[in-house]
C-alpha positions in Angstrom: 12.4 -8.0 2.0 15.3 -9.9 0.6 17.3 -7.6 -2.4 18.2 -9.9 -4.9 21.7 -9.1 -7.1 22.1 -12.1 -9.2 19.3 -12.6 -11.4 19.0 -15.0 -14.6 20.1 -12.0 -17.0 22.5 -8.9 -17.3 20.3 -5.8 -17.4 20.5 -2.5 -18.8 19.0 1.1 -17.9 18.2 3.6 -20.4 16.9 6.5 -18.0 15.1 8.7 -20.9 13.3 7.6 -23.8 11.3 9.8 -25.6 8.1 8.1 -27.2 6.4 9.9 -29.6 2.6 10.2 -30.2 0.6 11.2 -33.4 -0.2 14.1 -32.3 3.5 15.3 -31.8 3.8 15.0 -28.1 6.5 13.0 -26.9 6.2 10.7 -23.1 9.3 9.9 -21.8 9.9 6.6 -20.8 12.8 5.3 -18.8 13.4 1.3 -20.2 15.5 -1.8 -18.4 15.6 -4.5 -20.3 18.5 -7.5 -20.8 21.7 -6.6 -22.5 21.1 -9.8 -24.9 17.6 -8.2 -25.5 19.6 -6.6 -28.7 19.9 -9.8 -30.5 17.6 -12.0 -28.5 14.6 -10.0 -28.5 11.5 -10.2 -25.2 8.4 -9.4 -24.4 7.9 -5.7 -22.8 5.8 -4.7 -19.7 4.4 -1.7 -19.4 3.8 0.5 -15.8 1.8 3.7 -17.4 1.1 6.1 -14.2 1.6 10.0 -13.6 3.8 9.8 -10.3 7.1 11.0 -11.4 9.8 8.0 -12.5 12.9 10.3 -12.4 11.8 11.0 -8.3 8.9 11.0 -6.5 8.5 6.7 -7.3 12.3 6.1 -8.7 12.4 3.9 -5.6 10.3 1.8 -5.7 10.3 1.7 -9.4 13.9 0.4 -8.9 12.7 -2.4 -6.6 10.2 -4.2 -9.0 11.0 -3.5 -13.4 14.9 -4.3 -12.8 13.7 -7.7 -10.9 11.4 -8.4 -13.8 13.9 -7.5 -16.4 16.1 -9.3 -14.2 13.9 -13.0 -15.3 14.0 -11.5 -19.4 11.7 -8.5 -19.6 11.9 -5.0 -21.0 10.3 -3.3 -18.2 8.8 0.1 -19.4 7.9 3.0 -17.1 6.0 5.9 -18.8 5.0 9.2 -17.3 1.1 9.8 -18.7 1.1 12.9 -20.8 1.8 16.2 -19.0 3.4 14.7 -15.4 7.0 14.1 -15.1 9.1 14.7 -18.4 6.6 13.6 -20.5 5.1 16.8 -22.8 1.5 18.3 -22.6 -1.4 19.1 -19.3 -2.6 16.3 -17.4 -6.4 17.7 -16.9 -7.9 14.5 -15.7 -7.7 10.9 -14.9 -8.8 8.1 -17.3 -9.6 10.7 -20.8 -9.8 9.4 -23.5 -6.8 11.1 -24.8 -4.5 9.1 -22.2 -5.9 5.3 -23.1 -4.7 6.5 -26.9 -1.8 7.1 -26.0 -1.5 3.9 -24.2 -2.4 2.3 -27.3 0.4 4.1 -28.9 3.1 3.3 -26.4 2.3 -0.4 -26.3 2.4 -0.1 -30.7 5.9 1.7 -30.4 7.2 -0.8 -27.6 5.7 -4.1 -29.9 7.7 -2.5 -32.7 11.2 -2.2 -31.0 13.8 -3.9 -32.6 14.5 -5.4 -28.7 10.8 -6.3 -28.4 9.0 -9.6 -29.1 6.1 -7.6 -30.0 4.5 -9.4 -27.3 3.2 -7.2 -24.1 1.9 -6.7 -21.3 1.0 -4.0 -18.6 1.2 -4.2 -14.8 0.7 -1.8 -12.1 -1.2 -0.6 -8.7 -3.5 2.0 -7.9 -3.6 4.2 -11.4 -1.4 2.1 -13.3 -3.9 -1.1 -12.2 -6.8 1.3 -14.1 -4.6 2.0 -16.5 -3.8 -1.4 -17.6 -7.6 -2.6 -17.0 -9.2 0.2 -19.6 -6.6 -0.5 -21.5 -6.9 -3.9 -22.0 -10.9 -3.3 -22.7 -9.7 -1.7 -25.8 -7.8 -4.9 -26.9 -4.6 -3.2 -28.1 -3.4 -5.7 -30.9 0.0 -7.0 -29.1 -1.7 -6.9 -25.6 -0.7 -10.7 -24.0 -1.9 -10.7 -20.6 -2.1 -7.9 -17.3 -1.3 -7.7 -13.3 -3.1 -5.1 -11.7 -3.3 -4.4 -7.7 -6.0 -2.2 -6.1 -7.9 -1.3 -8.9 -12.1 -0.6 -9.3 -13.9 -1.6 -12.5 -16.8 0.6 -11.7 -15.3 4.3 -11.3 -18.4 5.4 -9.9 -20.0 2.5 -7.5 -16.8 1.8 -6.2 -13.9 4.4 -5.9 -12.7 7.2 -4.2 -15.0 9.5 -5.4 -18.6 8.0 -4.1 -20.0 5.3 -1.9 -23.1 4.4 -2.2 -24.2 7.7 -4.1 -22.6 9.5 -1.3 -19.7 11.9 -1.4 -16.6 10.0 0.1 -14.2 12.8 1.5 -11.1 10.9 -0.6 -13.0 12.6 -3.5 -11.7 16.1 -1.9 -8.4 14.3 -1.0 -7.2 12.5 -4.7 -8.1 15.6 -6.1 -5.8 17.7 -4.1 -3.0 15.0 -4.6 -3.3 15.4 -8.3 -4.1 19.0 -8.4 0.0 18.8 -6.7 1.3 16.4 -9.4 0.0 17.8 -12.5 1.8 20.8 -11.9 5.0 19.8 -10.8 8.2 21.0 -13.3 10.2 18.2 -15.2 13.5 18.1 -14.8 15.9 20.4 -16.8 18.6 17.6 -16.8 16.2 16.0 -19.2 14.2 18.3 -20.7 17.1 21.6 -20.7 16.1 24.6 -21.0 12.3 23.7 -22.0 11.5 23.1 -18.3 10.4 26.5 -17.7 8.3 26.8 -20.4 6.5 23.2 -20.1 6.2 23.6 -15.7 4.2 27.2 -16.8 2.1 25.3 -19.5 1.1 22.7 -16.9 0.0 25.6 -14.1 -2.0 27.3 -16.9 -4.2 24.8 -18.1 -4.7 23.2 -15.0 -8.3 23.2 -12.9 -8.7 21.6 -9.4 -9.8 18.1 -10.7 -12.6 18.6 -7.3 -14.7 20.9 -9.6 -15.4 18.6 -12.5 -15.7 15.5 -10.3 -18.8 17.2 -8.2 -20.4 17.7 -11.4 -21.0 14.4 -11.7 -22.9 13.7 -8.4 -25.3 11.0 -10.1 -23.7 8.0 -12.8 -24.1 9.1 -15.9 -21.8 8.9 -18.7 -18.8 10.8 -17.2 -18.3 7.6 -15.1 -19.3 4.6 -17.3 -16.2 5.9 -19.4 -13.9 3.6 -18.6 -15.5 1.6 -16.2 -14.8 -1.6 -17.7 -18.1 -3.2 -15.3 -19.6 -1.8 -18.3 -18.4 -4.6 -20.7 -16.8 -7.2 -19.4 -16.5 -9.1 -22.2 -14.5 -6.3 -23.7 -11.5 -8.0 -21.8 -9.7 -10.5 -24.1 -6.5 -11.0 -22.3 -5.8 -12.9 -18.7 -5.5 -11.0 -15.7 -3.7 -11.6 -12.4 -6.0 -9.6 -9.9 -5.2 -8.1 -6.4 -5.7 -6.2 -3.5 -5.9 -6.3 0.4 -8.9 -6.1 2.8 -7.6 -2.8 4.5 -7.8 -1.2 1.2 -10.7 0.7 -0.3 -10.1 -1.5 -3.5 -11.0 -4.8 -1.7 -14.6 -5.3 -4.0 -13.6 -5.3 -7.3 -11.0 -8.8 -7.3 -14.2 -10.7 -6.8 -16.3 -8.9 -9.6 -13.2 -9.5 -12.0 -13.2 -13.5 -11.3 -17.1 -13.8 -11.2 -17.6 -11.7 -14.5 -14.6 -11.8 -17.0 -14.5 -14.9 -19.5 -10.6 -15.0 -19.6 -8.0 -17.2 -17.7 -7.9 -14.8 -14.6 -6.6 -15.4 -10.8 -7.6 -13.4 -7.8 -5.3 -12.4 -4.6 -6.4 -10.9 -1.6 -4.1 -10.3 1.6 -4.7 -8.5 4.7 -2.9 -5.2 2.7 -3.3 -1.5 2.9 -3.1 0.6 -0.5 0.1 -1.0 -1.5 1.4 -4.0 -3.9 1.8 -7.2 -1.9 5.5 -7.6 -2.0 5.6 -4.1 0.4 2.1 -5.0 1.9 1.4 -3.3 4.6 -0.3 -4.8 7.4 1.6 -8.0 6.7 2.4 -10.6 6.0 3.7 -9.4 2.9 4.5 -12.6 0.0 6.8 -12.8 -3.0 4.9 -10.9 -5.1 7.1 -10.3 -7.8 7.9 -14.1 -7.8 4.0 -14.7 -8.7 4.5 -11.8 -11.7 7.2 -13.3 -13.0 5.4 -16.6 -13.1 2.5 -15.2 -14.8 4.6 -13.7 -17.5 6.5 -16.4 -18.0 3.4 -17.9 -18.7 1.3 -15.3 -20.7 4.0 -13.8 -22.8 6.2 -16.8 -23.1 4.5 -19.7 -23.1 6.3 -21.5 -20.3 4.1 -24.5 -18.8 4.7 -23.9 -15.3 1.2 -24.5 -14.1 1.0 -20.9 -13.3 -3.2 -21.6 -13.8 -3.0 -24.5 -11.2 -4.8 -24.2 -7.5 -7.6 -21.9 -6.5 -9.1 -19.2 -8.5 -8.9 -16.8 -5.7 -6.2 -17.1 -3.3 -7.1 -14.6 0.5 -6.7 -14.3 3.4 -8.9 -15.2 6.6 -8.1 -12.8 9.1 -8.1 -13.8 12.6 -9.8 -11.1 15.4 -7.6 -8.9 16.9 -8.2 -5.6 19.1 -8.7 -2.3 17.7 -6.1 -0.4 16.2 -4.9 2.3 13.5 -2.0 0.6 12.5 -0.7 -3.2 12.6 2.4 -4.4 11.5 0.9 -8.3 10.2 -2.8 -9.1 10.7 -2.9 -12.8 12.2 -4.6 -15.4 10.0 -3.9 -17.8 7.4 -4.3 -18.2 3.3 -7.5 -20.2 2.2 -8.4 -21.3 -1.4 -11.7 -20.9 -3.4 -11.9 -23.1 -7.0 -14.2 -20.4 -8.8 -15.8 -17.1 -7.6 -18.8 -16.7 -6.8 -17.4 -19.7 -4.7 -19.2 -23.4 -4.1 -18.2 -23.5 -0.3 -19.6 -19.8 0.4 -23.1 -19.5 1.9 -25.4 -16.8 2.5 -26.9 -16.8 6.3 -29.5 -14.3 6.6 -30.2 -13.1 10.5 -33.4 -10.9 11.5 -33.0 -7.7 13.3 -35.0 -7.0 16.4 -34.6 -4.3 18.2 -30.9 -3.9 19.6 -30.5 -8.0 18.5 -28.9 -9.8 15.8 -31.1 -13.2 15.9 -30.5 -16.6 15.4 -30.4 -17.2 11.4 -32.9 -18.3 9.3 -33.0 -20.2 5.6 -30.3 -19.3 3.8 -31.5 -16.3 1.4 -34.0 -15.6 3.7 -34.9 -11.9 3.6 -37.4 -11.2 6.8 -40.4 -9.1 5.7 -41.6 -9.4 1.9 -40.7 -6.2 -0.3 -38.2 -5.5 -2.8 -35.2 -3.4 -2.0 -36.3 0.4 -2.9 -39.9 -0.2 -2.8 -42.5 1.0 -0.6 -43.9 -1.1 2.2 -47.0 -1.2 3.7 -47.8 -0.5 7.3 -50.2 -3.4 8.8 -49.3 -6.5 9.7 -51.3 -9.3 9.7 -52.2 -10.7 13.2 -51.3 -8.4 15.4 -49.8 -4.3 15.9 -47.4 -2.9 14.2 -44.1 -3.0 16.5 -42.8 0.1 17.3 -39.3 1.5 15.0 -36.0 2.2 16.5 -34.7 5.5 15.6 -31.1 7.6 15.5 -30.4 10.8 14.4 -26.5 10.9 14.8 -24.1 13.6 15.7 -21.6 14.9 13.5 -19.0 13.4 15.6 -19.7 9.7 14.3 -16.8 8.9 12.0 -14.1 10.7 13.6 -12.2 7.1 14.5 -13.2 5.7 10.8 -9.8 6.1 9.1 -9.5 6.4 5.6 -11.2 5.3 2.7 -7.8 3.9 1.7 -5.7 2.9 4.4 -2.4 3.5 3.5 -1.3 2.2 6.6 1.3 5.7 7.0 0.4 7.8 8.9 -2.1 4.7 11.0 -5.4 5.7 9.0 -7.4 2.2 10.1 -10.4 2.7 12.4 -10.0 2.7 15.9 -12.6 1.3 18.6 -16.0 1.8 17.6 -17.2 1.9 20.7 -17.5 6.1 20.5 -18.8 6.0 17.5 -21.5 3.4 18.9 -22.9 6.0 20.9 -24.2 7.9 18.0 -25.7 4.6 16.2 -28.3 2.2 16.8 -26.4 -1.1 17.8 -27.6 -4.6 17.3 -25.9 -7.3 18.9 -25.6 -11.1 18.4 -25.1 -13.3 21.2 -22.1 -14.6 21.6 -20.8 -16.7 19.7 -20.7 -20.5 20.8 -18.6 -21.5 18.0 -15.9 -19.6 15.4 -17.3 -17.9 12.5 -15.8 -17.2 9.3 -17.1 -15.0 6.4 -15.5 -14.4 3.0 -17.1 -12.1 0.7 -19.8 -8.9 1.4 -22.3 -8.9 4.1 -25.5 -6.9 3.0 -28.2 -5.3 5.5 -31.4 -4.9 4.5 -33.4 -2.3 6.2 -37.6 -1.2 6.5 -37.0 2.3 7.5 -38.4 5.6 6.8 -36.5 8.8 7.1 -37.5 12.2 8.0 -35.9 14.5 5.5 -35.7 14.4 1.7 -31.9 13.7 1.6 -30.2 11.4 4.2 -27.3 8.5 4.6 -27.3 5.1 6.1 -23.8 3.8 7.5 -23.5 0.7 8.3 -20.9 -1.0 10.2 -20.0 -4.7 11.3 -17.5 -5.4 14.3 -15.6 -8.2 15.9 -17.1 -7.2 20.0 -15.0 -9.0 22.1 -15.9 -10.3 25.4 -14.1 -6.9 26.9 -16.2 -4.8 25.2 -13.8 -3.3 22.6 -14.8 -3.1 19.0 -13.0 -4.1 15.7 -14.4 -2.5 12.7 -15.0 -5.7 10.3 -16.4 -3.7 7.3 -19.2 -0.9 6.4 -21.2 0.2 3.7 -22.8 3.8 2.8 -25.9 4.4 0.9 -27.7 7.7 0.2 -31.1 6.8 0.5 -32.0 9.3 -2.9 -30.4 6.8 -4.7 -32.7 3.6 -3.6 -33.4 3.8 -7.5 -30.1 3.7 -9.2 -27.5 6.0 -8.8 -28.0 7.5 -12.2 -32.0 8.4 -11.3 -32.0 10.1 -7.8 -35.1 10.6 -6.4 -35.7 12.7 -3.0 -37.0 10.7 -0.2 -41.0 11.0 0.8 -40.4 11.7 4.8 -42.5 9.1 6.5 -43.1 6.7 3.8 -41.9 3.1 4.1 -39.0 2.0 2.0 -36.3 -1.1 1.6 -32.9 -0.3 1.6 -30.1 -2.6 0.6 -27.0 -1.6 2.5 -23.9 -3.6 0.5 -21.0 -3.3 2.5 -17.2 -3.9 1.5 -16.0 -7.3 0.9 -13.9 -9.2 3.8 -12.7 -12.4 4.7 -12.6 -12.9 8.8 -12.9 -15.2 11.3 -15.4 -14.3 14.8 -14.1 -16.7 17.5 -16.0 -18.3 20.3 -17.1 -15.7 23.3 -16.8 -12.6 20.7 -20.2 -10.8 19.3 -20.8 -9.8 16.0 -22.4 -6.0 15.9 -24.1 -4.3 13.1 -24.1 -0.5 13.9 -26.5 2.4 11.5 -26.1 5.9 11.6 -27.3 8.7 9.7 -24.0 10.5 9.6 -20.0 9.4 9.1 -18.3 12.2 8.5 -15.5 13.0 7.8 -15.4 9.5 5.8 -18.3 10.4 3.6 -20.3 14.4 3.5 -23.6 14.7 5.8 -26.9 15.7 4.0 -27.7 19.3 4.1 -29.7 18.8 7.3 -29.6 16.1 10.1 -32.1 13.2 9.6 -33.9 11.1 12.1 -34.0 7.4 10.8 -36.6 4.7 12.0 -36.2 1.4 11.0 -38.1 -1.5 11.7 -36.5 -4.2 13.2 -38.7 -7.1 13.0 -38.9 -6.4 8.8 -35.1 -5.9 8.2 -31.9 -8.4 8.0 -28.0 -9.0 8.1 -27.0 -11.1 5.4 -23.6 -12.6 6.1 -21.4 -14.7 3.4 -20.6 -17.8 5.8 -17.6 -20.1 4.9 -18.1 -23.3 6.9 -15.2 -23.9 9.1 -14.8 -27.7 8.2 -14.1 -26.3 4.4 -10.4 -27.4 3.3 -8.1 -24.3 2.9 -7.0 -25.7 -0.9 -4.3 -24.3 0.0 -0.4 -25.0 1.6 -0.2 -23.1 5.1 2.6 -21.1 3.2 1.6 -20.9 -0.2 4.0 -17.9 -1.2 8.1 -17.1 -1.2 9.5 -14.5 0.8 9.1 -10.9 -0.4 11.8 -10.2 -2.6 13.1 -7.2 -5.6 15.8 -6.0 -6.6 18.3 -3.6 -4.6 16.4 0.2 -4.0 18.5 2.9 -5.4 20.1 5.1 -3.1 18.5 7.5 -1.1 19.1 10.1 2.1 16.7 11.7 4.2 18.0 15.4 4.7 15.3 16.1 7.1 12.7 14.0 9.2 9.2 13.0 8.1 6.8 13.7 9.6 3.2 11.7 10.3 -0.6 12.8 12.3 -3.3 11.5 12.4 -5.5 13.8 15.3 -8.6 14.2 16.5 -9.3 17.7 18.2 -12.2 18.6 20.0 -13.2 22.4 21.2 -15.9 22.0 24.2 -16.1 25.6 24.2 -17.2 26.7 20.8 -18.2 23.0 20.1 -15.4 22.6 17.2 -14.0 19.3 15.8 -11.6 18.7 13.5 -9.3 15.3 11.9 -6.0 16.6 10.9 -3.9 14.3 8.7 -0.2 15.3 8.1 1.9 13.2 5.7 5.4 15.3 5.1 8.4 12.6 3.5 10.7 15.3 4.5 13.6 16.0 2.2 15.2 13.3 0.6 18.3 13.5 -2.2 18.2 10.5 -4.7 21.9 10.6 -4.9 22.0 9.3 -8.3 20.8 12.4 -9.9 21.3 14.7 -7.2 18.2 16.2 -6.6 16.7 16.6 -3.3 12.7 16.3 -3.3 10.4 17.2 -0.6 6.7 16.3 -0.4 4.1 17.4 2.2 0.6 16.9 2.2 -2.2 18.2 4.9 -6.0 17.5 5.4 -8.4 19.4 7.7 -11.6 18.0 8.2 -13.8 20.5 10.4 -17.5 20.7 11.8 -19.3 22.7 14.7 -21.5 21.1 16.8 -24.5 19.7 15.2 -24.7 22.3 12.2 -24.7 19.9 8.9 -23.7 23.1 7.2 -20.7 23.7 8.9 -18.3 20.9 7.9 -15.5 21.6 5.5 -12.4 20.1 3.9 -9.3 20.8 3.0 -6.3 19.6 1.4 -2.7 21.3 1.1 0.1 20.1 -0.5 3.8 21.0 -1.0 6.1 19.6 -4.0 9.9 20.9 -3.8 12.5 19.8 -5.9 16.5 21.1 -5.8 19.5 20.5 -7.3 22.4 23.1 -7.4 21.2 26.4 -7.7 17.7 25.1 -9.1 15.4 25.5 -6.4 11.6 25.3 -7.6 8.3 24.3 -5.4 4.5 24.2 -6.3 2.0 24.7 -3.4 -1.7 24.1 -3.6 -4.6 24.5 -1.5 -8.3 23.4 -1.9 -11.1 24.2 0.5 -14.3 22.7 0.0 -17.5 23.7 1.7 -21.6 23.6 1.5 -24.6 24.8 2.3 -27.8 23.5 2.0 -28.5 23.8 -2.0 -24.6 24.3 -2.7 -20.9 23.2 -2.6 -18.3 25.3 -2.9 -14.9 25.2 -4.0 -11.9 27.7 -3.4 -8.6 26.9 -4.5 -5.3 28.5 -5.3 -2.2 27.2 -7.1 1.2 29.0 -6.9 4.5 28.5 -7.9 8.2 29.5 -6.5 11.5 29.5 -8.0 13.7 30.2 -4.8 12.0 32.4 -2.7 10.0 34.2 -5.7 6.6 33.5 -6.9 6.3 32.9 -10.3 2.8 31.6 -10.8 -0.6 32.6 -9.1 -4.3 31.5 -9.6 -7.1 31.4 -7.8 -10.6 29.6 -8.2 -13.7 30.3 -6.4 -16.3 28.2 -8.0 -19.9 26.9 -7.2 -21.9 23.8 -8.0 -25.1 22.8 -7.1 -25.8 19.6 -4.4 -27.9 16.8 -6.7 -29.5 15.1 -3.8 -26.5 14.6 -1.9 
């Protein structure tokens, strides 16, 4: 990344603001903005997330909001209500209580003397929901938002489930903010109040876990804030992004083929990370194409910002497996609208252990609607005989994380293992390159033997040595063939459809390679296994791969190198006091038959030297199973905050440990907090909640 020093105007920092709501509590906001702002006011952006301005993201905050005030913004970091400085108990993501005070904050912010009273809001991850719900609820001086990694459907398509199954990143996101909603704000700020509001935080707090298993089916819990609800509730334009390594990679493509704004899409080959840092690279000048767009959207500059493709991605080209890459090979391509004119659906029948030659395109093999029974003779001739699996537990131990965060390497490895536990169908290979952009879907005639189960499916890039890339994958819990609101328990034995959707990708198959579309009954620890093992049969000759085909000869509609160099502005500076730390393991006990993924992400102890405070973060998973018992698997996610300065020494260490049986999950946690070497704080939950088909 180049750090950029000399930008169009002189900035200013103010590190604390205090911005007060109606209800009395005040979020503290730390505001750079240009030193002519004061007679020459600009628009403002807003980043609203919970992560900590003063430390844990000062960093990278200081990379991206001076750039943009840099180009004539007053960039705008809030901490949501009860994390950082800001006052009051973060009990939950996306209430309705934090989009209010959105609404305020962008009022207060339109209403500064130094403020336009034009806005906008920007952000990844959190902030990219934040700035999408927000925006539903049309907020009066709302101009335009960027958002990156982001869903629209909170249910359908987040970290929570997949398909109407339980992702394991449900367990993990909860233990992350379980850590950050009870951090302490800083006494520099806040004085002698810190004490008081860190307690407040740790006594109102409940492992975030417990309320999201209560809401195993969609009901209304989720459609709050999903803005797939209403799209036309979005008024404002939107620069969308994401990148294919990401759990987020779906919803760019909803955004462009549902809302009825000025909107652009951007896909790279990125982890969970904006695309200026992205991670697998290559990473562009992100903040170059922000700028652009507010220049645009909140000044009115004509700089053909809305010029070119709607969605802007990348193809990727095949490569070997691996956890980790530094770039992805491949190159940007350009589609006008989405759903795109040059994209094709190619439907190819199963048969047993085969991927076969395509037929018309929306062809979908044997007659039947997806979740709808199908009857067993066949006219001219015997039934053919199903192909069954009943994976092991083991199946998902190389599938990485939900969302890659490409630190410690969390992409899947060779699926060749995992293979073993699946039933595989293979194309022939390939006489000529393939490329797909958009979801492949699998269709499946199966029957199941118990009334709960899981369908995973997977699609690789086999190359002629064997080895196997994961392309993308899909879960469904077959209770939910219905809806996801209406579960239903399977009838073992009867016929049924299944529409497998998997995740969006844009990638290219060359000559000599094989595509593979690989089913298992199990995929743990990526998603939780039913409460028994399930033998699957699916019919073959009645079921289909659907692949989105972008014709080779297509023009890119785009320049081979459409974006600047990644650039922002210099980081504030840091030191590491003691080494991180990064696993990613896979242990196996052939004695007692025990397995377990640990995951270990520790940044060590760093000092932001400006303030002086030296911050420690460390975060474990355990994922565990024995043998073949579906009962046995558990999760667990620790974390440790520290912070220190002078003689203040203060840490918060949680713990959450989820389990099941067959007609329960449980959850024990505990939360406890040190100053020095003393414990100050203790709590302890040991809660139950029943399994809703799941």
């Amino acid at each position: 990344m180049r750090f950029v020093t000399q930008l169009p105007y002189a900035t200013k920092e103010e590190e604390h603001v205090a911005i007060p709501m109606s209800d009395g509590v005040e979020l503290s906001a730390r505001i750079w903005r240009p030193t002519s702002s004061d007679s020459e006011p600009v628009p403002a952006v807003l980043e609203y997330i919970p992560y900590r301005k003063r430390d844990l993201s000062a960093v990278r905050d200081s990379i991206h909001h001076p750039y943009i005030a840099g180009h004539g913004y007053a960039c705008v970091r809030v901490d949501i209500r009860g994390t950082g400085e800001s006052e009051g108990v973060l009990r939950d993501e996306y209430l309705e209580q934090e989009q209010r005070d959105a609404e305020e904050v962008l009022a207060w912010l339109a209403e500064q003397p130094w403020c336009d009273g034009s806005t906008g809001m920007m952000g990844i991850s959190w902030g990219a929901f934040a700035a999408l719900q927000v925006a539903a609820r049309q907020p009066p001086s709302l101009r335009g938002i960027v958002i990156a990694s982001f869903t629209d459907d909170r249910h359908a398509d987040d970290m929570h489930y997949m398909g109407g199954a339980l992702l394991s990143d449900n367990l993990a996101e909860a233990g992350t903010m379980f850590a950050y909603g009870t951090c302490p704000p800083d006494p520099a700020i806040v004085g002698d109040r810190w004490r008081a509001m860190w307690h407040e935080r740790m006594e109102h707090t409940r492992p975030w876990v417990l309320e999201w298993l209560r809401h195993q089916r969609r009901d209304d819990y989720w459609r709050h804030a999903s803005v797939c609800e209403d799209y036309g509730a979005v008024r404002c334009p939107v620069l969308a992004s994401s990148g294919w390594a990401d759990g987020y990679s779906n919803a760019v493509t909803r955004l462009l083929g549902n809302l009825d704004v000025p909107r652009k899409g951007l896909i790279g080959p990125w982890s969970h990370k904006f695309p200026h840092l992205g991670e697998p690279g290559p990473a562009i000048g992100y903040l170059q194409e922000v700028v652009r767009w507010w220049d645009h959207w909140l000044k009115g500059v004509d700089n053909g910002v809305m010029d070119g493709p709607m969605l802007r991605t990348w193809m990727q080209e095949s490569v070997p497996p691996s956890t980790s890459y530094e770039e992805r090979p491949g190159r940007w391509v350009g589609e006008p609208t989405w759903p795109s004119p040059h994209i094709r659906e190619v439907t190819h029948p199963l048969a047993p252990h085969r991927i076969g030659r395509p037929v018309e395109s929306g062809g979908r093999g044997e007659s039947g609607a997806v979740g709808e029974r199908v009857g067993a003779d066949r006219a001219g001739g015997a039934e053919p005989t199903p192909v069954t699996v009943q994976s092991p537990l083991s199946v998902g131990q190389f599938a990485g994380k939900w969302a890659s965060y490409n630190a410690p390497p969390d992409l899947p490895y060779d699926q060749r293992e995992e293979d073993g536990g699946s039933l595989v169908f293979d194309s022939d290979p390939l006489t000529e390159r393939l490329e797909i952009l958009g979801s492949p879907t699998v269709e499946l005639d199966l029957t199941v033997s118990e009334p709960v189960g899981m369908v995973a499916a997977r699609l690789s890039d086999v190359s002629p040595d064997g080895s196997a890339t994961r392309v993308s994958y899909g879960i469904l819990n077959l209770t939910r063939l219905g809806g996801t609101d209406t579960p239903e328990p399977v009838e073992p034995g009867r016929r049924y459809r299944a529409k497998v959707q998997l995740n969006g990708v844009g990638q290219a198959f060359p000559p000599g390679h094989r595509i593979r579309l690989s089913l298992s009954t199990s995929y743990w620890p990526m998603a939780w296994p039913p409460p028994k093992p399930a033998l699957l049969s699916v019919y073959a000759h009645a079921s289909t791969l659907s692949l989105p085909v972008r014709p080779t000869d297509e023009p890119d509609e785009m320049p081979a190198s459409p974006f600047g160099e990644p650039e922002g502005a210099p980081p504030i500076s840091s030191t590491q006091l003691s080494p991180r730390e990064e696993r990613w393991e896979v242990k196996r006990d052939l004695v007692g038959y025990n397995a377990e993924l640990e995951i270990v992400k520790d940044r060590g102890l760093v000092r932001i030297e400006d303030i002086g405070l030296d911050v420690g973060l460390r975060a474990e998973e355990r994922y565990r199973s024995v043998a073949e018992d579906f009962t046995s698997v558990s999760g667990e996610s620790a974390w440790t905050m520290r912070f220190r300065r002078d003689e203040w020494d203060v840490r918060v260490e949680t713990r959450t440990r989820l389990t099941s049986d067959e007609g329960m999950f449980f959850v024990d946690a505990t939360l406890d907090g040190y100053e020095g070497d003393k414990r100050v704080f203790s709590r302890t939950w040991n809660e139950r909640v029943p399994r809703d088909l799941l």
